[in-house]
C-alpha positions in Angstrom: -231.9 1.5 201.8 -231.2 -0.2 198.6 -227.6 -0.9 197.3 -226.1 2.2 195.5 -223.7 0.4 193.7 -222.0 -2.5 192.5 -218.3 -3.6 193.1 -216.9 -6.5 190.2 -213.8 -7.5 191.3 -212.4 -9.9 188.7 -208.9 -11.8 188.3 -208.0 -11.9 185.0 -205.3 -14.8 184.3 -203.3 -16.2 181.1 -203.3 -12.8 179.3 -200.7 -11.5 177.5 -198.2 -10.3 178.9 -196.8 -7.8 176.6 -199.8 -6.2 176.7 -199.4 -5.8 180.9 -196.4 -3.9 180.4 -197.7 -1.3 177.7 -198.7 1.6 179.0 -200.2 3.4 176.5 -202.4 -0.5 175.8 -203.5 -0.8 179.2 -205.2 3.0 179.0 -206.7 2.6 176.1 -208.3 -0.7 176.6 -209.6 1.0 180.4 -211.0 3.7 178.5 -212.9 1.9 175.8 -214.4 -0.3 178.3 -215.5 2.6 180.7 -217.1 3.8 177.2 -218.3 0.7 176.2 -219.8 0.7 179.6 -221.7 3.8 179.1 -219.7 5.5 181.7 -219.0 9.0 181.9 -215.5 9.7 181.8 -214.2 12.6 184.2 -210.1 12.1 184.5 -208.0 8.8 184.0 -204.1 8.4 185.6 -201.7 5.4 184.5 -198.3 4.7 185.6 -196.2 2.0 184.2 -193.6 0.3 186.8 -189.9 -0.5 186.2 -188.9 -3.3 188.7 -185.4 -5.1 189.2 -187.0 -8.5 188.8 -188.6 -8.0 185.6 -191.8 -6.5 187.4 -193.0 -3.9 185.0 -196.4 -3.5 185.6 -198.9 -0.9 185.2 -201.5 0.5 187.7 -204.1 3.4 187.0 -207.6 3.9 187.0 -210.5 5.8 185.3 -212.3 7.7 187.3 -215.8 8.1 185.7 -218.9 10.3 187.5 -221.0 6.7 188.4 -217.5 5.8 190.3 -214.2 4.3 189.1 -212.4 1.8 187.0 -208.8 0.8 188.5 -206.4 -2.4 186.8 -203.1 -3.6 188.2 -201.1 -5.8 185.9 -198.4 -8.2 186.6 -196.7 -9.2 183.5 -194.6 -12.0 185.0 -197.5 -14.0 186.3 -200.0 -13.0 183.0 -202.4 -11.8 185.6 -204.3 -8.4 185.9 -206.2 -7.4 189.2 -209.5 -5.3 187.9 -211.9 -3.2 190.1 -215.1 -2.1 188.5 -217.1 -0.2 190.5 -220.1 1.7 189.0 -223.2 3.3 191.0 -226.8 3.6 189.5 -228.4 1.8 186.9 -226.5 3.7 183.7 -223.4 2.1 183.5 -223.2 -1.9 182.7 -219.8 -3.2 184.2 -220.5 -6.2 182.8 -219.9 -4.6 179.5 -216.8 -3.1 180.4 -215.6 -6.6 181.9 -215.9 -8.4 178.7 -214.2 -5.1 176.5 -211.2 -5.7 178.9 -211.1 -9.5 178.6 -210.5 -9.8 175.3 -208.6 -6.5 175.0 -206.4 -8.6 178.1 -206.1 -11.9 175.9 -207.4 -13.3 179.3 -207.5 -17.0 179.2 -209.9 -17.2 182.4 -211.2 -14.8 184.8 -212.8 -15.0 188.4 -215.2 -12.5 189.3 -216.8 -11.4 192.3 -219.8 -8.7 192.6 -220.4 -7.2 195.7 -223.0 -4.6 196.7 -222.2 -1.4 197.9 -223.9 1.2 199.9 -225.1 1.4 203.8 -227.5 -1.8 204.2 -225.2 -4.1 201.8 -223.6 -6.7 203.9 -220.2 -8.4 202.3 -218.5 -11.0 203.7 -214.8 -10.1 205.1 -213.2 -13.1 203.7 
């Protein structure tokens, strides 16, 4: 059996950091890039964190009918933890990627693509 699907897992570091903490930023920008994508949208849930150490995150994903999109931000460190994960051959992750790198100010980014489904073997490490 083939792969059904693909999982980008990307790093985004040296973004902005105001833009971590804004709620209403970080759900727009995962929205236009599940668009951008050519993903279709079925819910989305963000939540925006208040932390003592100036931790003030946000976490949510979209959850789209070829699989999800999910971001967690750290403002503090200018870094953004992105899953991508999108099943058949409709939806381009690679365009969402790039929507939420600039939308991000990202600096750099590392990305890693695994492949999903029964037969697809990824490393553990």
């Amino acid at each position: 059996m083939e792969a059904v699907g693909r999982h980008m897992l990307v790093e985004f570091t040296g973004c902005d950091g105001d833009r971590l903490t804004d709620l209403a930023f970080i759900s727009e920008a995962m929205l236009q890039a599940a668009r951008e994508a050519g993903a279709t949208i079925l819910t989305h849930r963000f939540h925006r964190f208040s932390g003592p150490e100036g931790g003030q995150g946000v976490s949510g994903a979209v959850i789209i009918s070829e699989s999800h999109l999910a971001i967690h931000t750290w403002p503090e460190h200018g870094y953004a933890a992105v899953d991508l994960f999108t099943c058949g051959e409709s939806v381009d992750p690679f365009k969402a990627h790039a929507v939420l790198r600039v939308a991000l100010g990202a600096r750099e980014d590392h990305t890693r693509i695994l492949e999903r489904g029964p037969a697809a073997r990824m490393p553990l490490a």
